[in-house]
N, C-alpha and C positions, 0 to 999 in steps of 0.2 A: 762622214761621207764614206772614208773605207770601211765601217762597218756594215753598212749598209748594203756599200758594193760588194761584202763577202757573203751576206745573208739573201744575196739574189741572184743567187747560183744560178737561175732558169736565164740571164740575160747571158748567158756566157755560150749559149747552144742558138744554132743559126736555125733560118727559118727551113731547112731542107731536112735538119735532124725533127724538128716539131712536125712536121709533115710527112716524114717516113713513120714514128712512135703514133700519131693519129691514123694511119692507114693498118698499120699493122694492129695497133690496141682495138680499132674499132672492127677489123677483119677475125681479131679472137674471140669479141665480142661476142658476136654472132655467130661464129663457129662454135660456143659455148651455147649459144642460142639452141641451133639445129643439132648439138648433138644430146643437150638436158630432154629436149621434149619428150624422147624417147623415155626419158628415166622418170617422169612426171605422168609420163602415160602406160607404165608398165604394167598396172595392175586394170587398167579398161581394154590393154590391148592383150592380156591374159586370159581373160574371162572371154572375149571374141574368139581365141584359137584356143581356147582351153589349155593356158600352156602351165606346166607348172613352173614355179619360182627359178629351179635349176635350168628350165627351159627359157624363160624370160631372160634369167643373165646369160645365157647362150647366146641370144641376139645383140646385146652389150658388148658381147665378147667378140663375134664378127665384127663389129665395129672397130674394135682396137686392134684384131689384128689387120682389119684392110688400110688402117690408119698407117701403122708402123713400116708396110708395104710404102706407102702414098707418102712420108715422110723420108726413107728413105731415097726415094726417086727423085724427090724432090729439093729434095740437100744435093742430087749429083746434078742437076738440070738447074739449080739455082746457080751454084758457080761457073755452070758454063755457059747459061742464057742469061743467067740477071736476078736478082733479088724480087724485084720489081712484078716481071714479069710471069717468076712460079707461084708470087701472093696471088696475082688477080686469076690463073688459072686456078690455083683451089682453091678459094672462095666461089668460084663460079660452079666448081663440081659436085661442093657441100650444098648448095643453095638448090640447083637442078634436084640430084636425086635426093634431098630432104623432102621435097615436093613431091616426087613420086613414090617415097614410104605411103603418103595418103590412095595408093590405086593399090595396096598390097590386098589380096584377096585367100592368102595361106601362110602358113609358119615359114615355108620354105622363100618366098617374094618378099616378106618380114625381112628374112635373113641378108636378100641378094641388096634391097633397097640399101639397107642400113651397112652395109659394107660397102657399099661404092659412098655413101655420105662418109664413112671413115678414109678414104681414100683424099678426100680434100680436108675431111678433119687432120691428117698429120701432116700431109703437105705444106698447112697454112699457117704453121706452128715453124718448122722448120726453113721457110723461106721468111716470115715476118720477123722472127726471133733473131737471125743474122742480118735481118736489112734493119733492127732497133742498134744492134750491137756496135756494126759497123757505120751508121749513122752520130753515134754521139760518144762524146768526149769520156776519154775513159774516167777521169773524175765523177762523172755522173754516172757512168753505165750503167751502175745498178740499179740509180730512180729509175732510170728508164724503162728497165726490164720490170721491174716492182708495178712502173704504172701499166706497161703493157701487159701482164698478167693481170690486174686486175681487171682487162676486162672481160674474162672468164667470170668472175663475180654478176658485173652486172647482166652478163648473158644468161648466169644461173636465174638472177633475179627475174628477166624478162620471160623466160620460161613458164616460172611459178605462177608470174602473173596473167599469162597464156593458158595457165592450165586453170586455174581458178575461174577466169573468165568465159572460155570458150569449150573447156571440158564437159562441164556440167550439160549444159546448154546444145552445143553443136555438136560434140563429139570429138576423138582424136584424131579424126581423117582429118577435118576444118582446121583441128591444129597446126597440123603438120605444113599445110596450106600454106600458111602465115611462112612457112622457113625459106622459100624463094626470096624472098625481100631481099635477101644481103646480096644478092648478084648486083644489084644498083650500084654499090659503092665503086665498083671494078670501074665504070665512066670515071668519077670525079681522083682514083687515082692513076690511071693513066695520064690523064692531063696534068696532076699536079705534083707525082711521085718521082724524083730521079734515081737513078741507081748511085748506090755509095760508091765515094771518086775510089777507095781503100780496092773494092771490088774491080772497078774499072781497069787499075794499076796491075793489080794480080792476071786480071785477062790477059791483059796485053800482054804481058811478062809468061805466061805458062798457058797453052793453048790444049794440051795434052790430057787427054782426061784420063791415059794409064799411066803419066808420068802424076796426076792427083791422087788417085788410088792407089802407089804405091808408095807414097811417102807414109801412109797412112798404116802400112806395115813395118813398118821401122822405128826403131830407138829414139826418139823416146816418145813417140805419137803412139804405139802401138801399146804399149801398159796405161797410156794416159785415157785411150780409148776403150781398153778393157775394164779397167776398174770403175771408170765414167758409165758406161753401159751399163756393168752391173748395178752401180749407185741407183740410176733409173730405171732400173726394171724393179728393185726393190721397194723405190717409194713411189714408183706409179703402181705397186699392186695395195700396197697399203690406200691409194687414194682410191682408187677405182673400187674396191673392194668395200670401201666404207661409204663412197658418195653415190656411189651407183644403188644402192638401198637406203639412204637414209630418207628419204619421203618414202618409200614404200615403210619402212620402219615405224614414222609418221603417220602415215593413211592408215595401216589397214591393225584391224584385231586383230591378226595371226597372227602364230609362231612367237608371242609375247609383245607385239607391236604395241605402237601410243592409241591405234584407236580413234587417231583426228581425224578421220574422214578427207578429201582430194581439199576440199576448200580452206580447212581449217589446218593442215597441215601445212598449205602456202604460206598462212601469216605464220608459220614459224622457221620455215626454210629461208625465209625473204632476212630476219635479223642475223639468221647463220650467212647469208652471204655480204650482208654489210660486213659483218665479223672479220670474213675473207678478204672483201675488199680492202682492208684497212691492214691485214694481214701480209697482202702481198705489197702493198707502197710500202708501209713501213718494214718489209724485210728491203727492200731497196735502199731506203736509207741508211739502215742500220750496216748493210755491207758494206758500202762506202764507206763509213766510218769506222767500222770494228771487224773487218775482213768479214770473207763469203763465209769460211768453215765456225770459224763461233758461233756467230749468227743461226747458221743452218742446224748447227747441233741445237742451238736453245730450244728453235723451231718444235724440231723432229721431238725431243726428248720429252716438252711440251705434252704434245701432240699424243705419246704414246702414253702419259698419264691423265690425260683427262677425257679420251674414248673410252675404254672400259667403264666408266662410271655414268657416260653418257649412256651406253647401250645398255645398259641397267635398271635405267632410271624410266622407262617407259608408261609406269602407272602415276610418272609425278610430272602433271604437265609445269608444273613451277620451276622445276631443277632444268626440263628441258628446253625452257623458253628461255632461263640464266645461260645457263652452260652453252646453248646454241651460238652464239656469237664468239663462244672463246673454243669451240671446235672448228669455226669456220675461220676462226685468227688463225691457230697454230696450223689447221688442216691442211689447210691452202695455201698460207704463205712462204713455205719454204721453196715452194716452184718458183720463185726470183729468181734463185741460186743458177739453172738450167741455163736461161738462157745466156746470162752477164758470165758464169764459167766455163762454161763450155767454148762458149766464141774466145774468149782469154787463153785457154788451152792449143789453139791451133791455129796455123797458119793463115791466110786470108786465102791462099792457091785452094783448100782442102777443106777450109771453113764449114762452109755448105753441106758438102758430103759427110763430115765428120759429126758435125752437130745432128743435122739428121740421122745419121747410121747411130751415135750413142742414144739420144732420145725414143728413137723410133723401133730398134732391137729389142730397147729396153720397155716399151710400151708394148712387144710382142708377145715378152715373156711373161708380163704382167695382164694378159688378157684374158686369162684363165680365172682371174680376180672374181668376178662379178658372177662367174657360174659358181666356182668353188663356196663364195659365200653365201651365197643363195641356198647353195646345197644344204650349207651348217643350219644357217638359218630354218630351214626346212624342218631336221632336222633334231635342234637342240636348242633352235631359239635367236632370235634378235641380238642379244646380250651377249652370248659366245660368239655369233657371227663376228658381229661386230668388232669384238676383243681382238681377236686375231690381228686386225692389221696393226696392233700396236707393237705386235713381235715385231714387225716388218718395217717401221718406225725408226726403231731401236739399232736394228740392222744396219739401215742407211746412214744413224748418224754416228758409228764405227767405221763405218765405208767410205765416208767422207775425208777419214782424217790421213787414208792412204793418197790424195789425191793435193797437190801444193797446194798453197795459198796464192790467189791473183790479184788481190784489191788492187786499183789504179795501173795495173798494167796496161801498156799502149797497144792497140791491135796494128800490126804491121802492113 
Protein backbone atom coordinates (compact mmCIF):
# COMPACT_ATOMS: atom_id res chain seq x y z
CA UNK A 1 0.00 0.00 0.00
CA UNK A 2 2.77 2.55 0.80
CA UNK A 3 4.29 1.79 -2.37
CA UNK A 4 1.76 2.32 -4.23
CA UNK A 5 0.84 5.43 -2.31
CA UNK A 6 4.46 6.68 -3.27
CA UNK A 7 4.07 5.87 -6.94
CA UNK A 8 0.95 8.07 -7.21
CA UNK A 9 2.32 11.18 -6.78
CA UNK A 10 -0.70 12.93 -8.96
CA UNK A 11 -3.01 12.11 -5.70
CA UNK A 12 -1.12 14.41 -3.58
CA UNK A 13 -2.01 17.71 -5.90
CA UNK A 14 -5.54 19.18 -5.25
CA UNK A 15 -8.06 19.78 -7.71
CA UNK A 16 -7.32 23.75 -7.99
CA UNK A 17 -3.63 22.91 -8.88
CA UNK A 18 -5.16 20.25 -11.91
CA UNK A 19 -7.19 23.01 -13.02
CA UNK A 20 -4.71 26.01 -13.05
CA UNK A 21 -1.74 23.30 -15.10
CA UNK A 22 -5.05 22.41 -17.59
CA UNK A 23 -5.83 26.31 -18.28
CA UNK A 24 -2.37 27.31 -18.52
CA UNK A 25 -1.00 23.98 -20.59
CA UNK A 26 -4.18 24.18 -22.85
CA UNK A 27 -3.67 28.33 -23.24
CA UNK A 28 0.17 27.42 -24.38
CA UNK A 29 -1.20 25.06 -26.45
CA UNK A 30 -2.80 27.14 -28.70
CA UNK A 31 -0.64 30.05 -28.30
CA UNK A 32 1.87 27.46 -29.95
CA UNK A 33 -0.94 26.97 -32.29
CA UNK A 34 -1.36 30.70 -33.53
CA UNK A 35 2.15 31.55 -33.31
CA UNK A 36 3.61 27.99 -35.67
CA UNK A 37 1.03 28.96 -38.41
CA UNK A 38 2.92 31.57 -39.36
CA UNK A 39 6.24 29.31 -39.55
CA UNK A 40 4.15 26.57 -41.54
CA UNK A 41 3.02 29.14 -43.94
CA UNK A 42 6.27 31.18 -44.50
CA UNK A 43 7.19 30.01 -47.63
CA UNK A 44 3.12 30.74 -49.42
CA UNK A 45 3.16 33.84 -47.62
CA UNK A 46 6.75 34.76 -49.30
CA UNK A 47 5.94 34.04 -52.70
CA UNK A 48 2.48 36.48 -52.16
CA UNK A 49 4.79 39.51 -51.01
CA UNK A 50 7.73 38.29 -52.75
CA UNK A 51 9.58 38.39 -49.61
CA UNK A 52 12.94 37.01 -49.30
CA UNK A 53 13.98 34.40 -46.67
CA UNK A 54 15.70 37.36 -44.46
CA UNK A 55 12.53 39.27 -45.01
CA UNK A 56 10.13 36.34 -43.96
CA UNK A 57 12.20 35.97 -40.62
CA UNK A 58 11.86 39.60 -40.18
CA UNK A 59 8.24 39.00 -39.55
CA UNK A 60 9.04 36.12 -37.02
CA UNK A 61 11.29 38.49 -35.50
CA UNK A 62 8.31 41.27 -34.91
CA UNK A 63 6.70 38.75 -33.35
CA UNK A 64 9.22 37.99 -30.66
CA UNK A 65 10.03 41.16 -29.97
CA UNK A 66 6.17 42.50 -29.44
CA UNK A 67 6.14 39.06 -27.33
CA UNK A 68 8.87 40.18 -24.99
CA UNK A 69 7.06 43.70 -24.77
CA UNK A 70 3.58 41.76 -23.83
CA UNK A 71 5.44 39.39 -21.38
CA UNK A 72 7.02 41.72 -19.67
CA UNK A 73 3.73 43.76 -18.87
CA UNK A 74 2.32 41.03 -18.14
CA UNK A 75 4.55 39.66 -15.41
CA UNK A 76 3.90 43.45 -13.81
CA UNK A 77 -0.06 43.28 -14.09
CA UNK A 78 -0.13 39.63 -13.20
CA UNK A 79 1.20 40.29 -9.65
CA UNK A 80 -0.94 43.12 -9.19
CA UNK A 81 -4.27 42.04 -10.87
CA UNK A 82 -4.02 38.17 -10.75
CA UNK A 83 -2.43 35.27 -12.39
CA UNK A 84 -5.74 34.33 -13.49
CA UNK A 85 -6.78 37.22 -15.04
CA UNK A 86 -3.42 38.38 -17.40
CA UNK A 87 -3.88 34.45 -18.78
CA UNK A 88 -7.34 34.96 -20.07
CA UNK A 89 -6.41 38.72 -21.33
CA UNK A 90 -3.63 37.18 -23.58
CA UNK A 91 -5.12 34.35 -24.91
CA UNK A 92 -7.77 36.56 -25.96
CA UNK A 93 -5.25 39.03 -27.89
CA UNK A 94 -3.28 35.98 -29.61
CA UNK A 95 -6.63 34.66 -30.84
CA UNK A 96 -8.16 38.30 -32.12
CA UNK A 97 -5.22 39.47 -34.00
CA UNK A 98 -4.02 35.72 -35.27
CA UNK A 99 -7.47 36.19 -36.96
CA UNK A 100 -6.69 39.33 -38.57
CA UNK A 101 -2.99 38.29 -40.02
CA UNK A 102 -5.71 36.54 -42.52
CA UNK A 103 -6.97 40.64 -43.81
CA UNK A 104 -3.03 41.45 -44.26
CA UNK A 105 -2.86 42.79 -47.73
CA UNK A 106 1.17 44.03 -47.58
CA UNK A 107 4.56 43.13 -45.92
CA UNK A 108 4.06 46.05 -43.69
CA UNK A 109 0.15 44.74 -42.14
CA UNK A 110 2.17 41.14 -42.30
CA UNK A 111 4.40 42.84 -39.94
CA UNK A 112 1.77 45.03 -37.69
CA UNK A 113 -0.72 41.73 -37.55
CA UNK A 114 1.91 39.35 -36.31
CA UNK A 115 3.32 41.67 -33.58
CA UNK A 116 0.21 42.50 -31.67
CA UNK A 117 -0.31 38.19 -32.04
CA UNK A 118 3.25 38.38 -30.23
CA UNK A 119 1.88 40.61 -27.68
CA UNK A 120 -0.40 37.86 -26.18
CA UNK A 121 2.00 35.26 -27.30
CA UNK A 122 4.56 36.50 -24.17
CA UNK A 123 2.00 37.46 -22.03
CA UNK A 124 0.36 34.05 -21.93
CA UNK A 125 3.63 32.44 -21.00
CA UNK A 126 4.36 34.65 -18.28
CA UNK A 127 1.11 34.70 -16.46
CA UNK A 128 0.25 30.74 -17.09
CA UNK A 129 3.91 29.73 -16.18
CA UNK A 130 3.55 31.43 -12.51
CA UNK A 131 -0.11 30.64 -12.06
CA UNK A 132 1.45 26.39 -12.82
CA UNK A 133 4.36 27.25 -10.49
CA UNK A 134 2.48 28.70 -7.76
CA UNK A 135 -0.51 26.32 -8.03
CA UNK A 136 1.49 22.99 -7.05
CA UNK A 137 3.53 21.44 -4.77
CA UNK A 138 7.10 22.11 -4.90
CA UNK A 139 7.73 18.32 -5.09
CA UNK A 140 6.18 18.16 -8.26
CA UNK A 141 6.79 21.52 -9.69
CA UNK A 142 8.82 20.46 -12.27
CA UNK A 143 6.07 17.72 -13.79
CA UNK A 144 4.09 20.30 -13.93
CA UNK A 145 6.08 22.90 -15.71
CA UNK A 146 7.32 19.60 -18.11
CA UNK A 147 3.60 19.02 -18.76
CA UNK A 148 2.70 22.59 -19.24
CA UNK A 149 5.26 23.07 -21.94
CA UNK A 150 4.45 20.27 -23.54
CA UNK A 151 1.69 21.89 -24.74
CA UNK A 152 3.67 23.87 -27.11
CA UNK A 153 4.26 20.37 -28.66
CA UNK A 154 0.99 19.61 -29.45
CA UNK A 155 0.13 23.18 -30.75
CA UNK A 156 3.22 22.64 -33.01
CA UNK A 157 1.57 19.47 -34.03
CA UNK A 158 -2.02 21.14 -34.64
CA UNK A 159 -0.38 23.68 -36.87
CA UNK A 160 1.28 20.93 -39.16
CA UNK A 161 -1.71 19.44 -39.39
CA UNK A 162 -3.61 22.94 -40.30
CA UNK A 163 -1.25 23.28 -42.83
CA UNK A 164 -1.35 20.05 -44.49
CA UNK A 165 -4.86 20.22 -44.58
CA UNK A 166 -6.18 23.54 -45.39
CA UNK A 167 -2.80 24.99 -47.17
CA UNK A 168 -2.86 23.16 -50.08
CA UNK A 169 -6.54 23.61 -50.55
CA UNK A 170 -7.91 27.00 -49.09
CA UNK A 171 -4.92 28.90 -48.75
CA UNK A 172 -3.05 30.63 -45.69
CA UNK A 173 -5.55 33.37 -45.16
CA UNK A 174 -8.30 30.29 -44.21
CA UNK A 175 -5.50 29.11 -41.99
CA UNK A 176 -4.99 31.76 -40.05
CA UNK A 177 -8.87 31.83 -39.68
CA UNK A 178 -8.90 28.70 -37.64
CA UNK A 179 -6.38 30.78 -34.88
CA UNK A 180 -9.58 32.72 -33.08
CA UNK A 181 -10.68 29.38 -31.76
CA UNK A 182 -8.58 29.53 -28.42
CA UNK A 183 -10.47 32.92 -27.25
CA UNK A 184 -13.32 30.09 -26.11
CA UNK A 185 -11.39 28.61 -23.41
CA UNK A 186 -11.17 32.23 -21.52
CA UNK A 187 -15.35 31.28 -20.69
CA UNK A 188 -14.54 27.81 -19.07
CA UNK A 189 -11.52 29.40 -17.17
CA UNK A 190 -13.09 32.19 -15.52
CA UNK A 191 -15.65 30.01 -14.12
CA UNK A 192 -13.32 27.28 -12.97
CA UNK A 193 -9.80 28.95 -12.49
CA UNK A 194 -8.90 30.50 -8.84
CA UNK A 195 -5.95 32.54 -8.34
CA UNK A 196 -3.12 30.98 -6.32
CA UNK A 197 -3.85 31.41 -2.23
CA UNK A 198 0.60 32.05 -2.39
CA UNK A 199 -0.43 35.16 -4.76
CA UNK A 200 -3.37 36.15 -2.93
CA UNK A 201 -1.14 36.37 0.49
CA UNK A 202 1.68 38.31 -1.21
CA UNK A 203 -1.30 41.07 -2.39
CA UNK A 204 -2.44 41.45 0.56
CA UNK A 205 0.98 41.75 2.25
CA UNK A 206 2.75 44.26 -0.43
CA UNK A 207 0.27 46.61 -2.53
CA UNK A 208 3.18 48.74 -4.04
CA UNK A 209 4.18 48.18 -7.41
CA UNK A 210 7.60 50.47 -6.81
CA UNK A 211 8.24 48.88 -3.52
CA UNK A 212 8.03 45.17 -6.35
CA UNK A 213 10.30 46.62 -8.78
CA UNK A 214 12.64 47.60 -6.39
CA UNK A 215 13.44 44.75 -4.68
CA UNK A 216 14.29 43.45 -7.97
CA UNK A 217 17.34 45.71 -8.01
CA UNK A 218 18.97 44.52 -5.05
CA UNK A 219 21.33 41.79 -3.65
CA UNK A 220 20.67 39.22 -4.47
CA UNK A 221 17.50 39.32 -6.93
CA UNK A 222 19.42 41.47 -9.14
CA UNK A 223 22.60 38.93 -10.30
CA UNK A 224 19.83 36.22 -10.08
CA UNK A 225 17.97 38.34 -12.65
CA UNK A 226 20.82 39.12 -14.74
CA UNK A 227 22.35 35.93 -15.35
CA UNK A 228 18.63 34.22 -15.70
CA UNK A 229 18.01 36.74 -18.48
CA UNK A 230 20.96 36.15 -20.12
CA UNK A 231 20.49 32.28 -19.84
CA UNK A 232 17.14 33.00 -21.97
CA UNK A 233 18.08 35.07 -24.40
CA UNK A 234 20.71 32.56 -25.26
CA UNK A 235 18.63 29.41 -25.61
CA UNK A 236 15.59 31.15 -26.98
CA UNK A 237 17.87 32.34 -29.96
CA UNK A 238 19.13 28.90 -30.35
CA UNK A 239 15.36 27.61 -30.49
CA UNK A 240 13.97 30.27 -32.58
CA UNK A 241 16.71 30.20 -34.85
CA UNK A 242 16.42 26.56 -35.45
CA UNK A 243 12.50 26.06 -35.20
CA UNK A 244 11.48 28.99 -36.90
CA UNK A 245 13.13 27.15 -40.26
CA UNK A 246 12.96 23.76 -39.82
CA UNK A 247 9.76 23.08 -42.02
CA UNK A 248 10.89 25.57 -44.34
CA UNK A 249 14.30 23.35 -44.18
CA UNK A 250 11.75 20.61 -44.82
CA UNK A 251 9.44 22.08 -47.61
CA UNK A 252 11.43 23.71 -49.86
CA UNK A 253 14.68 22.78 -52.55
CA UNK A 254 16.62 25.83 -51.59
CA UNK A 255 19.61 26.97 -50.21
CA UNK A 256 20.24 22.96 -49.68
CA UNK A 257 16.70 22.08 -48.12
CA UNK A 258 14.92 18.26 -47.81
CA UNK A 259 12.73 19.10 -50.85
CA UNK A 260 9.54 17.58 -49.00
CA UNK A 261 7.27 19.70 -50.42
CA UNK A 262 4.17 21.65 -47.52
CA UNK A 263 2.36 18.18 -47.14
CA UNK A 264 5.10 15.81 -46.87
CA UNK A 265 7.15 17.70 -44.71
CA UNK A 266 4.11 17.81 -42.09
CA UNK A 267 4.45 13.99 -41.68
CA UNK A 268 7.89 14.57 -40.57
CA UNK A 269 7.66 17.71 -38.37
CA UNK A 270 4.55 15.97 -36.59
CA UNK A 271 7.22 12.73 -35.04
CA UNK A 272 9.80 15.78 -34.20
CA UNK A 273 7.08 17.14 -31.95
CA UNK A 274 6.00 14.02 -30.40
CA UNK A 275 9.93 13.88 -29.71
CA UNK A 276 9.29 17.37 -28.04
CA UNK A 277 6.48 16.46 -26.26
CA UNK A 278 8.04 13.69 -24.45
CA UNK A 279 10.99 15.95 -24.09
CA UNK A 280 9.52 18.46 -22.11
CA UNK A 281 7.43 15.82 -19.31
CA UNK A 282 10.35 13.95 -19.07
CA UNK A 283 12.69 16.99 -18.44
CA UNK A 284 10.09 17.63 -15.61
CA UNK A 285 10.58 14.66 -14.14
CA UNK A 286 13.98 14.20 -14.34
CA UNK A 287 14.41 17.62 -12.28
CA UNK A 288 12.61 16.52 -9.68
CA UNK A 289 14.74 13.96 -9.26
CA UNK A 290 18.25 15.05 -10.27
CA UNK A 291 18.00 18.76 -9.91
CA UNK A 292 17.07 21.54 -12.69
CA UNK A 293 21.00 22.36 -13.68
CA UNK A 294 22.10 18.51 -14.59
CA UNK A 295 19.14 17.94 -16.28
CA UNK A 296 19.33 21.06 -18.33
CA UNK A 297 22.91 20.79 -19.21
CA UNK A 298 22.30 16.97 -20.47
CA UNK A 299 19.43 18.82 -22.40
CA UNK A 300 21.31 21.53 -23.97
CA UNK A 301 24.66 19.67 -24.61
CA UNK A 302 22.40 17.00 -26.23
CA UNK A 303 20.93 19.29 -28.41
CA UNK A 304 24.08 20.98 -29.56
CA UNK A 305 25.29 17.63 -30.90
CA UNK A 306 22.94 16.32 -32.70
CA UNK A 307 21.61 19.68 -34.86
CA UNK A 308 24.56 19.92 -36.98
CA UNK A 309 24.23 16.55 -38.33
CA UNK A 310 20.58 17.14 -38.70
CA UNK A 311 21.10 20.36 -40.81
CA UNK A 312 23.36 18.23 -42.92
CA UNK A 313 21.54 15.55 -43.53
CA UNK A 314 18.97 17.09 -46.10
CA UNK A 315 19.34 14.67 -49.09
CA UNK A 316 18.77 11.61 -46.56
CA UNK A 317 15.19 11.59 -45.90
CA UNK A 318 15.87 8.27 -43.63
CA UNK A 319 18.55 10.10 -41.24
CA UNK A 320 15.85 12.87 -41.11
CA UNK A 321 12.79 11.07 -40.33
CA UNK A 322 15.41 9.02 -37.23
CA UNK A 323 17.01 11.98 -36.07
CA UNK A 324 13.50 14.11 -36.06
CA UNK A 325 12.28 13.05 -32.83
CA UNK A 326 15.60 13.27 -30.89
CA UNK A 327 15.88 16.92 -32.08
CA UNK A 328 12.59 17.64 -31.09
CA UNK A 329 13.47 15.61 -27.41
CA UNK A 330 16.60 17.53 -26.76
CA UNK A 331 15.36 20.81 -28.80
CA UNK A 332 12.47 21.59 -26.69
CA UNK A 333 12.80 19.92 -23.62
CA UNK A 334 14.93 22.00 -21.81
CA UNK A 335 12.29 24.94 -21.61
CA UNK A 336 10.94 22.91 -18.32
CA UNK A 337 13.83 24.57 -16.58
CA UNK A 338 12.16 28.30 -17.25
CA UNK A 339 9.28 28.08 -15.69
CA UNK A 340 9.86 25.63 -12.32
CA UNK A 341 13.41 27.99 -11.93
CA UNK A 342 12.76 30.95 -12.36
CA UNK A 343 9.49 31.09 -10.12
CA UNK A 344 12.01 29.17 -7.25
CA UNK A 345 14.36 32.12 -7.86
CA UNK A 346 12.03 34.93 -6.45
CA UNK A 347 9.78 36.11 -4.13
CA UNK A 348 5.87 35.56 -4.69
CA UNK A 349 5.75 40.01 -4.11
CA UNK A 350 7.99 40.04 -7.64
CA UNK A 351 7.36 36.67 -9.13
CA UNK A 352 5.26 37.83 -11.96
CA UNK A 353 7.44 40.78 -12.97
CA UNK A 354 10.58 39.01 -12.48
CA UNK A 355 9.75 35.74 -14.43
CA UNK A 356 8.45 37.76 -17.07
CA UNK A 357 11.23 40.58 -17.36
CA UNK A 358 14.00 37.43 -17.44
CA UNK A 359 12.01 35.28 -20.01
CA UNK A 360 10.70 38.18 -22.09
CA UNK A 361 14.17 40.53 -22.17
CA UNK A 362 15.54 37.40 -22.96
CA UNK A 363 13.15 36.56 -25.88
CA UNK A 364 13.92 40.24 -27.08
CA UNK A 365 17.44 39.68 -27.54
CA UNK A 366 17.02 36.58 -29.16
CA UNK A 367 14.50 37.91 -31.78
CA UNK A 368 16.94 38.70 -34.23
CA UNK A 369 17.31 34.72 -34.40
CA UNK A 370 15.05 33.92 -37.22
CA UNK A 371 16.21 36.92 -39.65
CA UNK A 372 19.91 36.40 -38.88
CA UNK A 373 19.41 32.78 -39.82
CA UNK A 374 17.44 33.09 -42.68
CA UNK A 375 20.17 35.43 -43.76
CA UNK A 376 22.96 32.38 -43.43
CA UNK A 377 20.68 30.30 -44.87
CA UNK A 378 20.29 32.34 -47.77
CA UNK A 379 23.41 32.62 -48.12
CA UNK A 380 25.59 29.46 -47.29
CA UNK A 381 22.96 26.92 -46.91
CA UNK A 382 20.48 25.02 -44.47
CA UNK A 383 23.35 23.23 -42.94
CA UNK A 384 25.53 26.21 -41.62
CA UNK A 385 22.29 28.00 -40.82
CA UNK A 386 21.23 25.58 -38.83
CA UNK A 387 24.71 24.78 -37.10
CA UNK A 388 24.80 27.95 -35.54
CA UNK A 389 22.44 27.47 -32.89
CA UNK A 390 24.37 24.79 -31.50
CA UNK A 391 27.12 27.46 -30.31
CA UNK A 392 24.28 28.91 -28.59
CA UNK A 393 23.24 25.64 -26.92
CA UNK A 394 26.57 25.30 -25.65
CA UNK A 395 26.61 28.83 -24.18
CA UNK A 396 23.47 28.34 -22.22
CA UNK A 397 24.47 25.23 -20.66
CA UNK A 398 27.84 27.22 -19.12
CA UNK A 399 25.31 29.94 -18.05
CA UNK A 400 23.38 27.81 -16.16
CA UNK A 401 25.99 26.59 -13.85
CA UNK A 402 26.38 30.53 -12.59
CA UNK A 403 22.75 30.36 -11.49
CA UNK A 404 21.85 27.88 -7.81
CA UNK A 405 20.42 24.82 -7.71
CA UNK A 406 16.39 24.79 -6.58
CA UNK A 407 14.96 21.35 -6.89
CA UNK A 408 12.15 21.06 -4.10
CA UNK A 409 12.29 24.47 -2.85
CA UNK A 410 9.05 26.01 -1.29
CA UNK A 411 7.60 29.07 -3.07
CA UNK A 412 6.93 31.40 -0.23
Amino acid sequence: MSERAKQAWWREVDSNAWRALAASGTGWMLDAMDVMLYVMAIDAIGVEFNLSKAESGLVASATLFASAFGGVVSGVFADRFGRVRMLMISMLIYSLFTGLTATAQSFGQLIFWRALVGLGMGGEWSAGAVLVAESWPAQHRGKAIGLMQSGWAIGYILAALLAATILPTLGWRAMFLVGVAPALLTVWIRRHVPEPQVWKQANDAQSSATGRWSQLFKPPLLSRMIIATITTATLLFAYWGLFTWVPNYLASSDEGGAGLGVVKSAAWIIPMQIGAFFGYVSFGFFSDRFGRKPTFIAFVLGAALIVPIYGFSARDQLTLMLLGPLVGFLGHGYFSLFGALLAELFPSAVRGTAQGFCYNIGRAASALAPWIVGGIAEARGFGYALSLTALFFVIGAGLVLLLPETRGKAID
